[in-house]
C-alpha positions, -999 to +999 in steps of 0.1 A: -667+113+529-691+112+503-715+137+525-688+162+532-686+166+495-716+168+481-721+194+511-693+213+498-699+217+467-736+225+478-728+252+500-696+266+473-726+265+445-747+288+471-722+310+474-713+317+436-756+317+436-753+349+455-726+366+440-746+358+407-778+376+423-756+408+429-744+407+398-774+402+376-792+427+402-769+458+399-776+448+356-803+455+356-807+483+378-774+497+364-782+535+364-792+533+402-761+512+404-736+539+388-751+570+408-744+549+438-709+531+425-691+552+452-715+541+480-706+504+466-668+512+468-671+522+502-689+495+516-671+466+496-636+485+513-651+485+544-654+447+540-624+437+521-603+455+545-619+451+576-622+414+572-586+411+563-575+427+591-597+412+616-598+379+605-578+368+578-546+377+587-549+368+623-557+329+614-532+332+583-508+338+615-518+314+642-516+285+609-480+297+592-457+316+614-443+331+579-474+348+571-465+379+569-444+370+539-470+358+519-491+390+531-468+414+513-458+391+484-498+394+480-497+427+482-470+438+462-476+413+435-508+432+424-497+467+428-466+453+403-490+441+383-512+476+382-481+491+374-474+464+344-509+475+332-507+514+335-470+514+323-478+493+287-513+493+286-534+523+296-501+547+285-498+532+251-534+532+246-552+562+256-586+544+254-581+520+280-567+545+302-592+532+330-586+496+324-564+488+353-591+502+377-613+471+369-588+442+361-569+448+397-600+445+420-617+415+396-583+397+403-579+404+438-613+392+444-608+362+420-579+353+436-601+352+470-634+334+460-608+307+449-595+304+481-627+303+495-637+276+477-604+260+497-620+270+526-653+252+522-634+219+512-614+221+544-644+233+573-669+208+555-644+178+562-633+189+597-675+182+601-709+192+587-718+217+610-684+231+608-693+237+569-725+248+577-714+280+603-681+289+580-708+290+549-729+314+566-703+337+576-686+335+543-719+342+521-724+377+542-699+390+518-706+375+484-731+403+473-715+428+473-684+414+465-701+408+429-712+442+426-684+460+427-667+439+403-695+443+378-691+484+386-654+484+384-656+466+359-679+490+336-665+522+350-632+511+336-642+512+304-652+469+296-682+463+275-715+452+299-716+420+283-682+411+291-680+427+329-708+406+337-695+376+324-660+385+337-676+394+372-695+362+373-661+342+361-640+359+391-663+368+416-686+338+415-677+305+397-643+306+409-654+297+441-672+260+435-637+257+405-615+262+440-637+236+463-634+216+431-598+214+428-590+214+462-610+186+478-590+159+462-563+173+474-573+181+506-553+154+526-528+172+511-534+210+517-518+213+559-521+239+580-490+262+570-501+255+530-534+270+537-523+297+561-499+309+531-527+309+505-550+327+536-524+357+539-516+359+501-553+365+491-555+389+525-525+412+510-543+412+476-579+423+491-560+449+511-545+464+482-582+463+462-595+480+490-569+507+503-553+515+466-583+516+448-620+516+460-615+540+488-591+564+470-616+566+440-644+568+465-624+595+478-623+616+441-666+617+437-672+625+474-706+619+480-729+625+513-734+588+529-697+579+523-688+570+558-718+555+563-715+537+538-680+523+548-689+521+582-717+495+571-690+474+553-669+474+584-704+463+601-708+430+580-671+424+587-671+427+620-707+398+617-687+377+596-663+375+622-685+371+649-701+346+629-672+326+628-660+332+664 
């Protein structure tokens, strides 16, 4: 038992290890990174989107046969939320009228790499190896994941200092806090529990991705957008594969 955790927590610290390298990459390389921020968008909605729909709602279904609840109380629960912030915080103050456009995504994508961090508790106590293939399927998408937090992030207005350590706080470190706080509870955590939490954090990437990366992407056209997006449906498609 002792193994399984140290192994989870190893393989959850990797994880928020490469979401810090994006981060901390597209820093320091941040004018490259905003002429390309619509590239970013494009891919990281090719991922979020294409892994929810290919992967994590079909297990959220076959483990809670009331998934699709969750799904849309995911879903909704952030565009309420983006309307909270629009409605009596970008109205009322002009200058943050682009602050919703980084808080949504760095939520929806916190909310996830929490959950993931469920996810490596779980696979890692089934068995090792089981740990060891859902960590390399599941790291596929932690770079670019913190790079288009970080962007959001700065193209909606925050200071650099504070999107990267809010990017690093959502996008990475939440991941080892969720393997942290779910491992002791993990004879606790059943099937339908996790299958809930699976299809709440798919409605929440799904809204990231449709309602705001690909519609912005949409507003600064640029030449290599479908590639771009194609690419991210690519490393979906390996991450499920992966997993197969």
């Amino acid at each position: 038992m002792e193994n399984t955790f140290w192994s989870a927590l190893a393989a959850s610290c990797s994880a928020a290890v490469v979401t810090s390298i994006g981060i901390v990459a597209i820093r320091f390389f941040e004018g490259w990174g905003r002429r390309n921020t619509t590239y970013f968008m494009c891919f990281a909605a090719g991922v979020l989107i294409s892994a929810s729909f290919l992967h994590i709602i079909p297990k959220s279904l076959s483990m809670n046969p009331h998934a699709p609840i969750y799904l849309l109380v995911g879903f909704f629960s952030l565009h309420i939320f983006d309307r909270f912030i629009t409605a009596f915080v970008c109205q009322k103050e002009p200058d943050k009228a682009k602050f919703g456009l980084g808080l949504i995504p760095m939520l929806g994508i916190g909310l996830h790499s929490f959950i993931d961090g469920f996810v490596y508790s779980i696979s890692f106590t089934v068995s090792i190896f089981t740990g060891f293939i859902a960590t390399a399927g599941m790291v596929l998408h932690e770079f670019p994941e913190g790079i288009i937090t970080y962007l959001l992030l700065i193209k909606g207005g925050v200071k650099k200092p504070h999107a990267l350590l809010f990017s690093f706080l959502a996008a990475a470190l939440t991941t080892p806090i969720g393997m942290l706080v779910s491992y002791p509870m993990i004879s606790m955590i059943d099937k339908s529990t996790l299958g809930s939490m699976l299809s709440l954090s798919a409605g929440t990437l799904v809204y990231v991705g449709a309602t705001h990366l690909l519609p912005k992407a949409a507003e600064e056209p640029k030449k290599y957008s479908l590639v771009a997006l194609g690419g991210g449906v690519l490393v979906a498609i390996i991450i499920v594969l992966s997993k197969a």
